[in-house]
C-alpha positions in Angstrom: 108.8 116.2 120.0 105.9 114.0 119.3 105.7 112.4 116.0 102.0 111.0 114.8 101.9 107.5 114.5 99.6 105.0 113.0 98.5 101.7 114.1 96.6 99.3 112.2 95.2 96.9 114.6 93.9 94.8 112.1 93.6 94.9 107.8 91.2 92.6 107.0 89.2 92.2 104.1 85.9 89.7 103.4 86.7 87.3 100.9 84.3 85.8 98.4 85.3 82.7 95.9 85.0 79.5 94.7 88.1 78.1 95.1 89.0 78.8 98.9 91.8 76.2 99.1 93.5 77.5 95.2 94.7 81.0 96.5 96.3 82.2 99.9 95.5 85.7 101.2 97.7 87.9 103.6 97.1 91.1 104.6 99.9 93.7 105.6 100.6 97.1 106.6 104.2 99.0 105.5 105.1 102.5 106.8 106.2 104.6 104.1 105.9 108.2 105.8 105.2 110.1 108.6 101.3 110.0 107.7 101.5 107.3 104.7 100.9 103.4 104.8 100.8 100.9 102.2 98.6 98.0 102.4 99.6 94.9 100.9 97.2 92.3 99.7 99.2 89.4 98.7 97.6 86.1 97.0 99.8 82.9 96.6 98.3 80.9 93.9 98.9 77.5 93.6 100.7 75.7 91.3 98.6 75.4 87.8 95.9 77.9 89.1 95.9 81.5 87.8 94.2 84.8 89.5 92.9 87.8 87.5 93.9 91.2 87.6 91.5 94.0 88.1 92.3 95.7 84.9 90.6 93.4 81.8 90.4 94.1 78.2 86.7 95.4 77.3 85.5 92.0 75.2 87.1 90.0 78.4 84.5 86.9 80.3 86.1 86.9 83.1 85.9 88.3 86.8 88.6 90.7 87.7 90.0 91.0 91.3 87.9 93.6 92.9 89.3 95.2 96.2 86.6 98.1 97.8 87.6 99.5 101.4 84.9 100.5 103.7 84.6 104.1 104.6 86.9 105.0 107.8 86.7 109.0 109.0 90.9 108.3 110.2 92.2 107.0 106.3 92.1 108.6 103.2 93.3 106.1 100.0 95.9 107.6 97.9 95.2 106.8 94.4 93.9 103.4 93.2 95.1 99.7 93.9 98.3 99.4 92.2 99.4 95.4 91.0 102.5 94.0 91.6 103.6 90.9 90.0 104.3 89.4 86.2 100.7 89.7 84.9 100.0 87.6 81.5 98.0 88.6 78.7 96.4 85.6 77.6 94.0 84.5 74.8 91.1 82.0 74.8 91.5 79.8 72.2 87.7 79.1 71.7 86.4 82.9 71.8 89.1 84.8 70.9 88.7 86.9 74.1 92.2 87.9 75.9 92.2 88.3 80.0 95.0 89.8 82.3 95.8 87.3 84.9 98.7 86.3 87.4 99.9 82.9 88.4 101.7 82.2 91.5 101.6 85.2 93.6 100.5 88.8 93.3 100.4 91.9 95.8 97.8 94.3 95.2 99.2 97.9 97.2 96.9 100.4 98.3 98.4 103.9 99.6 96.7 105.1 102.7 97.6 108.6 104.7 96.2 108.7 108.1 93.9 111.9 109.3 95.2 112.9 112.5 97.3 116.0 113.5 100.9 116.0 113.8 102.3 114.3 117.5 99.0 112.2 117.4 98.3 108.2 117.7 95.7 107.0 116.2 94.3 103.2 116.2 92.5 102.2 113.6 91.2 98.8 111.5 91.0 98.8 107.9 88.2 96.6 106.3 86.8 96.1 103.0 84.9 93.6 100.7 87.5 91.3 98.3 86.4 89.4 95.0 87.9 87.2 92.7 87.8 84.4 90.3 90.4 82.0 89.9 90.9 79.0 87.3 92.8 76.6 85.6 94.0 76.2 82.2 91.5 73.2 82.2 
């Protein structure tokens, strides 16, 4: 009996930032299911540097982490990015304003389940634009 398989050949995301030698990005793929993939986008922050999480308070200033996926006809997303990590609410002194951000590292999961009929083995990339802002207590 054929099972369907999956093969990401490559997840790669575009990244844009300031910072480029602050954060370390890798990119992953974990089977969960038959048909189901998670894709891990883990950032290792260095020491004294901090990363934002997607999800900010309305009055918030900052940038959030922003992670879109280009359209592919052979994935479908399962739900939204989910964060994984010890995420601090903290407060700007000066204005008051409270941001959600992560120091060290964070993985940011995404569910995917694959579009192909049962015994099938598909190849595929997964691409997509990533944003974020990191900073410094200073």
């Amino acid at each position: 009996m054929k099972r369907t398989k999956a093969v990401f050949m490559g997840l790669f995301l575009s990244t844009t930032c300031m910072a480029q030698n602050e954060v370390s990005w890798t990119y992953t793929a974990k089977k969960v299911d038959e048909k189901s993939y998670e894709l891990h986008i883990t950032a290792k922050v260095k020491t004294g540097w901090h990363i934002y999480s997607t999800k900010q308070p309305e009055d918030a200033i900052v940038i959030p982490t922003i992670i879109k996926f280009n359209a592919n006809p052979l994935i479908k997303l399962a739900g939204i990015v989910k964060e994984v990590g010890s995420m601090k609410k903290v407060k700007e002194p000066t204005l008051g304003t409270v941001s959600n951000q992560y120091a060290d590292n964070v993985d940011f999961v995404q569910t995917v389940t694959m579009n192909a009929k049962k015994g099938v083995t598909i190849k595929t990339n997964v691409t997509g634009k990533l944003t974020y802002q990191i900073c410094t207590d200073e």
